[in-house]
VEXDREN-2710 file (C-alpha; in Angstrom, 1 decimal):
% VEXDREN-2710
k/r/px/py/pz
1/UNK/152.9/135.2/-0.8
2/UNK/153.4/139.3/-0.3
3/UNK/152.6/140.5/3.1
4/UNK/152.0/144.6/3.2
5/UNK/154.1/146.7/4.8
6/UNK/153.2/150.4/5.7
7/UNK/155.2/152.6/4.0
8/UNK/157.2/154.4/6.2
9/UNK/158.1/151.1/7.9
10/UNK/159.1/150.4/4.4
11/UNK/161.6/153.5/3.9
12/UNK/162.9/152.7/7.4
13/UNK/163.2/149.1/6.9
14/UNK/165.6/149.9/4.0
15/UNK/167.7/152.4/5.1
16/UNK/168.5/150.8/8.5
17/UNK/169.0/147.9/6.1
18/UNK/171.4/150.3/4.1
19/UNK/173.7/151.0/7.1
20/UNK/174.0/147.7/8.5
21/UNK/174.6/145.9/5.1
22/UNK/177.3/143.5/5.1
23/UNK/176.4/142.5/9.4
24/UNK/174.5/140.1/10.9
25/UNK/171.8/142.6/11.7
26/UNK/171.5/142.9/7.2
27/UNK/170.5/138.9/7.4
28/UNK/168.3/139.6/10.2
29/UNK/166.5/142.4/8.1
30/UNK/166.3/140.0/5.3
31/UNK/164.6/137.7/7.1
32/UNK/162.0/139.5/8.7
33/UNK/160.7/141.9/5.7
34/UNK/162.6/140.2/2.7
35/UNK/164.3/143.7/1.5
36/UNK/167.8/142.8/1.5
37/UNK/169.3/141.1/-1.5
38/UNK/171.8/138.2/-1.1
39/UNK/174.8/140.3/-2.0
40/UNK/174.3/142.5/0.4
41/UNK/177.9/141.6/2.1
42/UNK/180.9/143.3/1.5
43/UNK/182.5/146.9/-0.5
44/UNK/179.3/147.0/-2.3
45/UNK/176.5/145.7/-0.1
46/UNK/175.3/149.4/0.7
47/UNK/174.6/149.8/-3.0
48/UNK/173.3/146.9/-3.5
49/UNK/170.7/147.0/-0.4
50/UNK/170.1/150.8/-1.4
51/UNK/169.4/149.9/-4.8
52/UNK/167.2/147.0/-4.0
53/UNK/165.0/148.4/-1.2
54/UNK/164.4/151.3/-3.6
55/UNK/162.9/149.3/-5.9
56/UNK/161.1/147.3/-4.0
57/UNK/159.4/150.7/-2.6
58/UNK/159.0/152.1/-6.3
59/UNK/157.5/148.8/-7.4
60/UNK/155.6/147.8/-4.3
61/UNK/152.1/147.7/-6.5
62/UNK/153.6/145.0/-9.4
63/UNK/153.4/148.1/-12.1
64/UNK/154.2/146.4/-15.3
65/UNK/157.2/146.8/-17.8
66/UNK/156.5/149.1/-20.9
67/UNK/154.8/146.8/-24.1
68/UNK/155.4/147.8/-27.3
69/UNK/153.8/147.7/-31.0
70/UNK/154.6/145.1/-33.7
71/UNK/155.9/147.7/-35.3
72/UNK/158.6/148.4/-33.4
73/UNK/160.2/145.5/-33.1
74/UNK/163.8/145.6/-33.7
75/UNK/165.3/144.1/-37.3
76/UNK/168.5/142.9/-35.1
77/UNK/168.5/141.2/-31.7
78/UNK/171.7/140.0/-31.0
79/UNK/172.3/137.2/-29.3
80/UNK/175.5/137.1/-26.4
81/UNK/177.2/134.9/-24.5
82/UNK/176.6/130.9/-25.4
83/UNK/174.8/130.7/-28.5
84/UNK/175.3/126.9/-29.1
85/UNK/175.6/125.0/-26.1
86/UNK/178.2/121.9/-26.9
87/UNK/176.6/119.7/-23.9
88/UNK/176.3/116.4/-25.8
89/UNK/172.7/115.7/-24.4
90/UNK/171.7/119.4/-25.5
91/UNK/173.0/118.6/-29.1
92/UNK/170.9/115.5/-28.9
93/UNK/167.9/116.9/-27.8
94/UNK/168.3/119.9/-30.2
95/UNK/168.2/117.5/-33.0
96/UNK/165.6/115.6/-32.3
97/UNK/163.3/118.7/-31.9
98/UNK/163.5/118.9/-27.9
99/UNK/160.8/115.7/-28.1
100/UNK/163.0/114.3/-24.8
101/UNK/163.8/118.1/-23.3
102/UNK/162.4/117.7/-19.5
103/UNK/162.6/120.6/-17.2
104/UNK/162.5/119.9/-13.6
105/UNK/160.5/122.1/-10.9
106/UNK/161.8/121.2/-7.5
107/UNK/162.5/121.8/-4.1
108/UNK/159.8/123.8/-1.5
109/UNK/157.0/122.3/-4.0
110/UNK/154.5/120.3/-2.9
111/UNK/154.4/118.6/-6.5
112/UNK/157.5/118.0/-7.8
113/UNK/157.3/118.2/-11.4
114/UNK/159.5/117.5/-14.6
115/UNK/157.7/118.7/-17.7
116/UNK/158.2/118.4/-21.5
117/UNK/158.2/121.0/-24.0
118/UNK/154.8/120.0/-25.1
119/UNK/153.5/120.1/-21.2
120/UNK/154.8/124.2/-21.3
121/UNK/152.7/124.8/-24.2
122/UNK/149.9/123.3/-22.9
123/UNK/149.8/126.1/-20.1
124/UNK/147.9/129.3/-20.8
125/UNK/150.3/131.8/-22.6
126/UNK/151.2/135.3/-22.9
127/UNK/152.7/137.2/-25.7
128/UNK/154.4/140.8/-25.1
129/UNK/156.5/143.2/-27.0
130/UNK/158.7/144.8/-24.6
131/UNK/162.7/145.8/-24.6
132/UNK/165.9/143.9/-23.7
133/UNK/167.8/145.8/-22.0
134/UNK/171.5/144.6/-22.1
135/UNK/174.3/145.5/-19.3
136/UNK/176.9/146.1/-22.4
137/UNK/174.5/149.5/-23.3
138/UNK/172.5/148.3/-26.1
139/UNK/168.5/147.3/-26.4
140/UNK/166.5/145.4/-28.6
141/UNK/162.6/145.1/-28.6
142/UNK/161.2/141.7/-30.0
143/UNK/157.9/139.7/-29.1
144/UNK/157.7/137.2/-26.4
145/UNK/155.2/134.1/-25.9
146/UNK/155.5/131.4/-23.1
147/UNK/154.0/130.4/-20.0
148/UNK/153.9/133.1/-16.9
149/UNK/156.5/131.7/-14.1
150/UNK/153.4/131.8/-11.8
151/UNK/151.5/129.0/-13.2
152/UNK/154.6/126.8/-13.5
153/UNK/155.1/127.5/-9.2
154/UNK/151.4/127.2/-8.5
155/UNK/151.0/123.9/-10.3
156/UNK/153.7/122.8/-8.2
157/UNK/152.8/124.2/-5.1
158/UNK/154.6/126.7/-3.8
159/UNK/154.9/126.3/0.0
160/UNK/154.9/129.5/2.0
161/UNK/158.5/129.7/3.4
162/UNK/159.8/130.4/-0.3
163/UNK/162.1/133.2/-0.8
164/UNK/163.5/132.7/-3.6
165/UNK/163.0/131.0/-7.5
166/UNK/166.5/129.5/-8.7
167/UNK/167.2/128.6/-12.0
168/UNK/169.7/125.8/-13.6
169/UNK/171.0/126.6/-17.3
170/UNK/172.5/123.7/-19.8
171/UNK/175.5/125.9/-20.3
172/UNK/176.8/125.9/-16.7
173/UNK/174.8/129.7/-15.5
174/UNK/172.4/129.9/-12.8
175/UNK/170.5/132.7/-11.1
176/UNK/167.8/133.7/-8.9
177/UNK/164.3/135.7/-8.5
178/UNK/162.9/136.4/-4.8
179/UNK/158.9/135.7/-5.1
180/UNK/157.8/138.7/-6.0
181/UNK/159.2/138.9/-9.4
182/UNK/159.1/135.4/-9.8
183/UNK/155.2/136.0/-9.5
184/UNK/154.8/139.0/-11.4
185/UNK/152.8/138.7/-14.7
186/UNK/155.7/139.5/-17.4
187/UNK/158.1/136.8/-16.1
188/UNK/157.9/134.3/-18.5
189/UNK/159.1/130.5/-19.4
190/UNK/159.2/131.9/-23.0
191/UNK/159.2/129.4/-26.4
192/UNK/158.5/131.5/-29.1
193/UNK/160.2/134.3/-30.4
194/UNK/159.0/137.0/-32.9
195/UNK/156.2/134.2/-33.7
196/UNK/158.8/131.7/-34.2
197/UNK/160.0/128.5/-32.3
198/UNK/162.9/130.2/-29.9
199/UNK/166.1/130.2/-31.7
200/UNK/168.6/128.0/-30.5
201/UNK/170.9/130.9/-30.1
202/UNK/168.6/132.7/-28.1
203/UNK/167.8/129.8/-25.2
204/UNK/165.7/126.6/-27.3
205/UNK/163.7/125.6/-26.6
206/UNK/162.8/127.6/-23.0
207/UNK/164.6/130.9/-21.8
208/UNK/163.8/133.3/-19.1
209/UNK/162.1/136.9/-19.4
210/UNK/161.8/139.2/-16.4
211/UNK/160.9/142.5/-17.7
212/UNK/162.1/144.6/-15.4
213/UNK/165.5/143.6/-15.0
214/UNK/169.0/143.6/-17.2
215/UNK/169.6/141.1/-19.8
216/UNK/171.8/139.4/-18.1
217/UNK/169.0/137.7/-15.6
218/UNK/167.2/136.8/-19.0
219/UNK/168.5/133.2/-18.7
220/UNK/168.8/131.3/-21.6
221/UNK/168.8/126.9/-21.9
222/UNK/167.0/126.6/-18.5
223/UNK/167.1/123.1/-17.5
224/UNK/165.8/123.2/-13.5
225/UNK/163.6/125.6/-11.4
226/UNK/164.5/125.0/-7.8
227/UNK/162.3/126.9/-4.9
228/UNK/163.5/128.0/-1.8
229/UNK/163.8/129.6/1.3
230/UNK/167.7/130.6/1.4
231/UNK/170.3/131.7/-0.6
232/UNK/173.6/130.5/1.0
233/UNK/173.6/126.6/-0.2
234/UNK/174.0/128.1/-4.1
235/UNK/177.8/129.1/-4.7
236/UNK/179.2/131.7/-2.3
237/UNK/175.5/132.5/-1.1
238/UNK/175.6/135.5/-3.3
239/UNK/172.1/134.4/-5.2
240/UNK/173.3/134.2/-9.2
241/UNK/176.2/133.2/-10.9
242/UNK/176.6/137.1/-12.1
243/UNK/176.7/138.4/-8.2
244/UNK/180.0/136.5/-8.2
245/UNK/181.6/137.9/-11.2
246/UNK/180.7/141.5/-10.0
247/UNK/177.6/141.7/-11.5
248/UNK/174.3/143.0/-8.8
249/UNK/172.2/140.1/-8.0
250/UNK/169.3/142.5/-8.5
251/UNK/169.0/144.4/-11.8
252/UNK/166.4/146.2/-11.9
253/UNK/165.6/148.7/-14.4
END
């Protein structure tokens, strides 16, 4: 659920934000409007607020990432980090097709949920060209089709203290959205790539797509979506798994 705020509230919101990043007054901030990431602490908590609130203001109207044509897709995509998870029940259920894959939806839900692959696919899809941007300076462009995030949380029942979307990955990663890109259209539970089943090296059988960030919050082997209101019970309360390796909790782009 968004609630408006006027613009110059907005500005001033962030800016005092800005300055007090990495104080008490930051969480405070947080809490009231929701503009201040979860790695706001520390050296870098400045930039990261900055960075954040700017976006926010930018993208306060849900404006959505560029879509390309088939055309452009890219002839190479390639694929980073884990490629083959060796979790034994992974390697099971890769075998067997994913028939047993179950991905949980829990926490501030009102219908907690595990759903097959088959119970994705019966959602209403989306399909969109757009670019993968990755944090190592290359991009790729390739077609995506899965469910919108959005239906997934509003079968379960999103209750109206979330804050933020976290996601559980077969590989060990985890991350985070806050709601309002865990809402917007373009973030996707995707399945298929390029008109193909997802390749296993790319996140089989469900990854992550958020348009408008880095690659690296594209998770891939996503195994649990947990809702909540706080960030500090996941790791050193820094939001993702990437925060705490030096990476910006938001990447927006």
């Amino acid at each position: 659920m968004n609630r408006s705020i006027p613009r110059r509230t907005f500005v001033q919101t962030v800016l005092g934000a800005a300055v007090a990043a990495g104080s008490g007054v930051a969480a405070l901030l947080a809490g009231r409007y929701g503009l201040v990431p979860p790695d706001h602490g520390g050296v870098l908590g400045i930039g990261h607020t900055l960075t954040f609130g700017a976006q926010r203001l930018l993208l306060r109207k849900q404006p959505l990432a560029r879509e390309f044509d088939r055309a452009q897709i890219s002839t190479n995509f390639p694929a980073l980090n884990t490629t083959l998870p060796e979790d034994p029940d992974y390697q099971r259920d890769m075998k067997q097709g994913f028939r047993d894959w179950r991905l949980i939806v829990d926490g501030l839900v009102a219908r907690p949920v595990e759903l097959s692959l088959a119970d994705i696919r019966g959602f209403p899809s989306r399909t969109q060209i757009t670019q993968h941007v990755c944090e190592y300076g290359w991009s790729a462009i390739a077609e995506w089709t899965g469910v919108p995030l959005s239906l997934v949380l509003n079968a379960a029942g999103v209750q109206p203290q979330a804050r933020y979307v976290f996601f559980n990955c077969v590989d060990g990663w985890w991350d985070s959205l806050d709601m309002a890109d865990a809402w917007h259209p373009q973030t996707l539970l995707a399945y298929s790539m390029n008109g193909q089943d997802l390749p296993v090296a790319h996140g089989a059988p469900v990854r992550l797509r958020v348009e408008r960030q880095l690659g690296y919050k594209h998770l891939k082997y996503i195994t649990a979506i947990t809702v909540t209101d706080t960030a500090r019970e996941w790791g050193k309360g820094q939001g993702s798994e990437g925060a705490e390796h030096g990476y910006s909790w938001y990447a927006g782009i």
